[in-house]
C-alpha positions as CSV (number, residue, x, y, z in Angstrom):
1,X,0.0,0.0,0.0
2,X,1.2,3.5,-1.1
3,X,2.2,5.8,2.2
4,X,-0.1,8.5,2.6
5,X,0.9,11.6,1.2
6,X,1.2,14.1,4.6
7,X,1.4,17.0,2.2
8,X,-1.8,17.1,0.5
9,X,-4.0,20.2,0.8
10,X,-5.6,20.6,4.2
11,X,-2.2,18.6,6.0
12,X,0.0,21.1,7.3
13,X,3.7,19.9,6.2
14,X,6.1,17.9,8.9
15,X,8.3,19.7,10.8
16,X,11.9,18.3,11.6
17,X,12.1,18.3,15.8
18,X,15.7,18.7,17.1
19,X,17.2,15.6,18.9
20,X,16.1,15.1,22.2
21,X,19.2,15.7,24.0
22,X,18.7,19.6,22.6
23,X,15.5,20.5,23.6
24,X,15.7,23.2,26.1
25,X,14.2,22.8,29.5
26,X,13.4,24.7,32.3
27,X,15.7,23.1,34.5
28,X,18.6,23.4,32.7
29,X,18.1,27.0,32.0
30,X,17.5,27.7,35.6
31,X,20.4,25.8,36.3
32,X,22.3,28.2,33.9
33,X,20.7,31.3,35.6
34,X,22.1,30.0,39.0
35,X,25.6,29.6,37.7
36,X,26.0,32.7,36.0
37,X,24.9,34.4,39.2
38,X,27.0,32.8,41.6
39,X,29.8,33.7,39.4
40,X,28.7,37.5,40.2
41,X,28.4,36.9,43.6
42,X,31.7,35.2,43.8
43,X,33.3,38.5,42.2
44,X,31.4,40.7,44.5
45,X,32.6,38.1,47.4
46,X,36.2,39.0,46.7
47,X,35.6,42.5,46.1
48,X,33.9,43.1,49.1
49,X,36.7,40.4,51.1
50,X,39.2,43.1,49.8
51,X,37.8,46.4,50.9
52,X,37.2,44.9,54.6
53,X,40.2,43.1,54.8
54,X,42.6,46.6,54.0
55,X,40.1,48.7,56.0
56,X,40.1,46.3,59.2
57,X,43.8,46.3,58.4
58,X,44.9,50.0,58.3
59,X,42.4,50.7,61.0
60,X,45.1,51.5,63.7
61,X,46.5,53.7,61.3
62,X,43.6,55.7,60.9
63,X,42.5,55.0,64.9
64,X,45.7,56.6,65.4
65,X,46.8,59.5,62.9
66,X,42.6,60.1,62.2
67,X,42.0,62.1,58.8
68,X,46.0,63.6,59.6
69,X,47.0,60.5,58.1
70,X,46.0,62.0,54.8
71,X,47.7,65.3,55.2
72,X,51.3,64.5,57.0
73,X,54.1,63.6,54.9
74,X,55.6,62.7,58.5
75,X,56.4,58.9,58.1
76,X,59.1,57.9,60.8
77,X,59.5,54.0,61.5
78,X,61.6,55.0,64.7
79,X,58.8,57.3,66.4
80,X,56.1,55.8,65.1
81,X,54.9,58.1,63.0
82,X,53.2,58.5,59.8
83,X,51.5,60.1,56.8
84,X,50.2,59.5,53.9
85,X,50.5,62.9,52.2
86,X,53.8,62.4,50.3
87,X,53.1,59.1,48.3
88,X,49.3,59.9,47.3
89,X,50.7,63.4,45.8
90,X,53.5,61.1,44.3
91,X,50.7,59.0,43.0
92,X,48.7,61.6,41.5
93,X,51.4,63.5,40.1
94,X,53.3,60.5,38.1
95,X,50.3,59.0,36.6
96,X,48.6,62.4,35.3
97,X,51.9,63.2,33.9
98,X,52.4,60.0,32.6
99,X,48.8,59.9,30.6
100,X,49.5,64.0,29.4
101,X,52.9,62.4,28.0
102,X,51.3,59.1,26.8
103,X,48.0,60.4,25.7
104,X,49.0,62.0,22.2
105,X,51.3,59.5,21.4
106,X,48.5,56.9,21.9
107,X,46.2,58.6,19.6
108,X,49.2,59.5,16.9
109,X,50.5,56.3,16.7
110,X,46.6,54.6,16.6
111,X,45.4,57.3,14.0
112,X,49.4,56.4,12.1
113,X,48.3,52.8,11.7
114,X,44.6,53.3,10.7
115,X,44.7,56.3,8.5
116,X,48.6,56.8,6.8
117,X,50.4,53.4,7.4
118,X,50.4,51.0,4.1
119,X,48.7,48.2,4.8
120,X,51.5,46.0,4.1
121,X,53.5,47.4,6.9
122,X,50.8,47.9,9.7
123,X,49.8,45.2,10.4
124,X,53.6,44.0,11.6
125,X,54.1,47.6,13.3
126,X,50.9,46.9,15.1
127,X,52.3,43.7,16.7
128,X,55.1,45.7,17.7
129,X,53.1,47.6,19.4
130,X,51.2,44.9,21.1
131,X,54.6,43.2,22.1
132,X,55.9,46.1,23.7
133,X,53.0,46.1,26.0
134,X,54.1,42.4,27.2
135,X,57.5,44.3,28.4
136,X,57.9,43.1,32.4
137,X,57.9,46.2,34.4
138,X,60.8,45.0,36.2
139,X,62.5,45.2,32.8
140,X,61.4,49.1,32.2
141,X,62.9,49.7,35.7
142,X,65.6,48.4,35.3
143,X,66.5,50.2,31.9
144,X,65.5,53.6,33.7
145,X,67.9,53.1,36.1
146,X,70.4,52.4,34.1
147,X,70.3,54.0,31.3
148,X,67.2,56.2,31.1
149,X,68.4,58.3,34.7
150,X,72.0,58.9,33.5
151,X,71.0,59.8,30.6
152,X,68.5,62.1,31.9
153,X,71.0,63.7,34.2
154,X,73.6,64.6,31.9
155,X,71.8,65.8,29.1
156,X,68.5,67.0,30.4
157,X,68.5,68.0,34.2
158,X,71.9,69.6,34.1
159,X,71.7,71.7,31.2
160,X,68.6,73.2,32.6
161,X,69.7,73.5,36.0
162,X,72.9,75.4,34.7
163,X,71.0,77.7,32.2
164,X,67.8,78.5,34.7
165,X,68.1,81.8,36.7
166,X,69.1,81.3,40.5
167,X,65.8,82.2,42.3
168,X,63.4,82.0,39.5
169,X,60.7,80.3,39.1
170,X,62.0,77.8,36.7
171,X,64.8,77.4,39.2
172,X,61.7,76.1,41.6
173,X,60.4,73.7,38.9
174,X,63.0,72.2,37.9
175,X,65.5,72.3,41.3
176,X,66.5,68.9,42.7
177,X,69.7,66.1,43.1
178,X,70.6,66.1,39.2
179,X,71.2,61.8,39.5
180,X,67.9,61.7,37.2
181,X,65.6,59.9,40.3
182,X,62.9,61.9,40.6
183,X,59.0,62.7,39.9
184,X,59.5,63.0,36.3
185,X,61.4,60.5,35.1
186,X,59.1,58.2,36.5
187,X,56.5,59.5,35.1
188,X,58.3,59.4,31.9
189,X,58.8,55.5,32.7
190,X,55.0,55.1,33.4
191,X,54.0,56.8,30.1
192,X,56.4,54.7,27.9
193,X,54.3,51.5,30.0
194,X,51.1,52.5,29.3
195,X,51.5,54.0,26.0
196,X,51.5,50.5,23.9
197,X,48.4,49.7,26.0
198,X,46.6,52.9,25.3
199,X,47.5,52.9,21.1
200,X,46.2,49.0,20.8
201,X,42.7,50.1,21.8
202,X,42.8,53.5,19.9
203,X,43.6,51.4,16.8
204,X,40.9,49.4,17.5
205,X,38.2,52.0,18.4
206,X,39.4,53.7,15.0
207,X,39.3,50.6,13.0
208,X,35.2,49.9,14.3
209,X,34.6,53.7,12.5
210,X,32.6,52.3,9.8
211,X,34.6,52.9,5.9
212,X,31.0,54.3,4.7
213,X,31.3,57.4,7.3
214,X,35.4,58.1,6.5
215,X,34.5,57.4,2.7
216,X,31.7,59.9,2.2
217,X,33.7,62.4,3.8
218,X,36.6,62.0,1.5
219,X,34.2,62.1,-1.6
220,X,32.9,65.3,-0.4
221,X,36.3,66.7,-0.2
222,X,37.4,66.6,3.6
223,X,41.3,66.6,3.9
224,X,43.0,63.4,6.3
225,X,43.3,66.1,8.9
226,X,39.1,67.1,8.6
227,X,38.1,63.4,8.5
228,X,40.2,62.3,11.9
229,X,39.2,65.4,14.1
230,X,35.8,65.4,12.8
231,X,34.3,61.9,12.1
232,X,37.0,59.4,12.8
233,X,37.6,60.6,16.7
234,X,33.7,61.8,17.7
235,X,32.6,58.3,16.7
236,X,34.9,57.1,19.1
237,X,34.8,59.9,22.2
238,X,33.0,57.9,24.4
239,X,34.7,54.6,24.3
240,X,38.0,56.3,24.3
241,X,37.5,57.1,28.0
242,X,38.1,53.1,28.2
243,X,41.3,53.4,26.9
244,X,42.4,56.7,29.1
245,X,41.1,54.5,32.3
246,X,43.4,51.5,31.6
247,X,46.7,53.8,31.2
248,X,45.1,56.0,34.1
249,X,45.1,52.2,36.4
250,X,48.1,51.1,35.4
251,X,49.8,54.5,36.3
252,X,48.3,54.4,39.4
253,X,49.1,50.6,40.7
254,X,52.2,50.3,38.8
255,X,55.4,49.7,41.6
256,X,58.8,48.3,40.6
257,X,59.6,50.1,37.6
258,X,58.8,53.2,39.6
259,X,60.5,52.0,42.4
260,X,63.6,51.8,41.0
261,X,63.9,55.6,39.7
262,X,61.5,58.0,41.5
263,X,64.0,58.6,44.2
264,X,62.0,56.8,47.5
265,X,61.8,60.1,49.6
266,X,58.1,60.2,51.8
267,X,58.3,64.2,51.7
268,X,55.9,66.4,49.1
269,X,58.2,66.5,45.7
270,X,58.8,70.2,45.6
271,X,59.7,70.3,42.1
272,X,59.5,68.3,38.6
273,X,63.0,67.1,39.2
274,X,62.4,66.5,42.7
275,X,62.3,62.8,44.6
276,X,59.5,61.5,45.6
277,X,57.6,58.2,46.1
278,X,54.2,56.4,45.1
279,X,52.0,54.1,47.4
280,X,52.8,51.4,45.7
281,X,56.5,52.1,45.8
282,X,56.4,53.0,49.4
283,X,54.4,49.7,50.1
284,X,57.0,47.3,48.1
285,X,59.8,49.2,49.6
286,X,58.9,48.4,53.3
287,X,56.3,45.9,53.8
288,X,58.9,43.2,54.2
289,X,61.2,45.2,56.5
290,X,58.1,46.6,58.9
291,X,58.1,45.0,62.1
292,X,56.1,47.1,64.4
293,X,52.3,46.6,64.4
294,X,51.7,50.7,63.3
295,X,53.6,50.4,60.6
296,X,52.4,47.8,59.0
297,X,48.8,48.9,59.4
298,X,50.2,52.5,57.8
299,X,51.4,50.1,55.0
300,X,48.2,48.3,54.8
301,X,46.2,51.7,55.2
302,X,48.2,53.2,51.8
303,X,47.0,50.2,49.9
304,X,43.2,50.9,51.0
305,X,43.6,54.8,50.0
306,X,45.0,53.5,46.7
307,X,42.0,51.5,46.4
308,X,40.1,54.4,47.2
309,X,42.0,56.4,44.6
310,X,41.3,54.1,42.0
311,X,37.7,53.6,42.8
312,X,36.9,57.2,42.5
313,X,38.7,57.2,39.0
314,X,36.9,55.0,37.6
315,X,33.5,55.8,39.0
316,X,34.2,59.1,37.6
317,X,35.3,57.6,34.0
318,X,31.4,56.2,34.8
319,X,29.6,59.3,35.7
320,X,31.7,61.1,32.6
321,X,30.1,58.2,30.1
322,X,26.6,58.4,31.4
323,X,26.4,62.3,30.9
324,X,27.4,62.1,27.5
325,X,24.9,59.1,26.6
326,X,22.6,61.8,27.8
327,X,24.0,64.5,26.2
């Protein structure tokens, strides 16, 4: 007997069902739901494990010193005594330096390898690029130390020191030991770090700028100078705060390639060419040598303010990006 015919008029046509094992069910997707949020409470665990653990650390510290923990660049191991004045401006200082030296360069180099760069030879000096970033920091250190600072000091910081009026106020900003530790070779340091970091995501925020936008404004005569500053980089404004924030946070936690050639001294740097010191410097420089109890809580206590410090940077990085979605 002939098979029935199931797609005769009046018999809706068979539809192919997915294996069994593929069906979806309930039970698996809540099963999904339940892993995916205990991964998010797992972060929030440790995140939370983290601010309690350096606050219930530093709190004899701050029991101690109170808010004029914040304000002294007093910080004695022999009396006890304290502040936290001296590395936070450190801090502060050497990564906004760094990302006002690192900054153009990122977008120069980004808008190079998009925009002007054959494509023959960009993709290889993008690698570069993206290799240089893989650099141990211990290895950056070590080459300001050695040959970055002497350098520095010979040819830079003496020259201007010698051709600077006595008393002026040039002579303020750039005074200091001219051995090439200090505030702004670090920085210097930092902004060679961050700057491979900073160009890879330019040159990929610049290469999502769809062709059609960058074309049309060629064909309607815009010069290479027109089409970056006025369609390539406004596309890109608001995710370019991204890439500012991860030079900004590594500026801000690096510690042994600054270490090594800002100069270690806990007092306010006075001058561009003064010494200085960072939190995380100060922190890798003494936590294995503190033996009293208050200093290691003052050690403990610099590592919750640079917490703090990096907190508020990027909640503001935050605030910035919802006001221009609103905008």
């Amino acid at each position: 007997m002939a098979e029935a015919d199931l797609t005769l008029p009046g018999n809706p046509a068979p539809r192919s069902m997915p294996p069994r094992g593929l069906l979806p069910t309930r039970r698996n997707d809540t099963l999904f739901q339940v892993v995916c949020f205990s991964a998010a409470m797992v972060l929030m665990a440790a995140l939370f494990g983290l601010i309690l653990s350096l606050a219930w650390g530093g709190w004899p510290a701050f029991e101690r010193f109170g808010i004029g923990f914040l304000f002294s660049s007093e910080w004695n191991p022999v009396t006890d005594e304290y502040g936290a004045a001296g590395p936070i401006v450190g801090t502060l200082v050497t990564a906004f330096l760094s990302l006002l030296l690192a900054l153009p360069l990122a977008v120069g180099v980004a808008i190079f390898l998009v925009e002007f760069c054959p494509q023959r030879i960009a993709h290889w000096l993008a690698i570069a690029v993206e290799l240089l970033a893989g650099i141990p920091s211990i290895v950056y250190g070590m080459w300001g130390l050695f040959v970055l600072a002497p350098w520095f000091a010979d040819h830079i910081q003496l020259p201007l020191l010698m051709s600077v009026e006595p008393g002026s106020w040039l002579d303020t900003l750039f005074s200091g030991v001219p051995n090439g530790a200090n505030i702004f070779t670090a920085s210097l340091i930092l902004a060679i770090m961050i700057l491979p970091y900073m160009a890879t995501v330019f040159r990929e925020l610049l290469i999502s700028v769809p062709p059609q936008m960058r074309e049309a404004a060629y064909g309607i005569g815009c010069t290479s100078f027109e089409v970056v500053g006025s369609i390539m980089l406004p596309y890109i404004r608001r995710s370019a705060v991204g890439a500012v924030m991860l030079g900004l946070g590594r500026a801000l936690g690096e510690t042994m390639a600054v270490t090594f050639i800002i100069g270690n001294s806990h007092g306010f740097p006075k001058s561009l060419f003064a010494s200085g010191s960072t939190i995380a410097s100060t922190i890798a420089n003494e936590f294995t040598e503190a033996t009293g109890d208050l200093h290691i809580a003052a050690l403990i206590a610099l590592g919750f303010v640079l917490f703090l410090i990096t907190f508020a940077s990027i909640a503001g990085a935050r605030l910035l990006l919802g006001a221009e979605r609103y905008r």
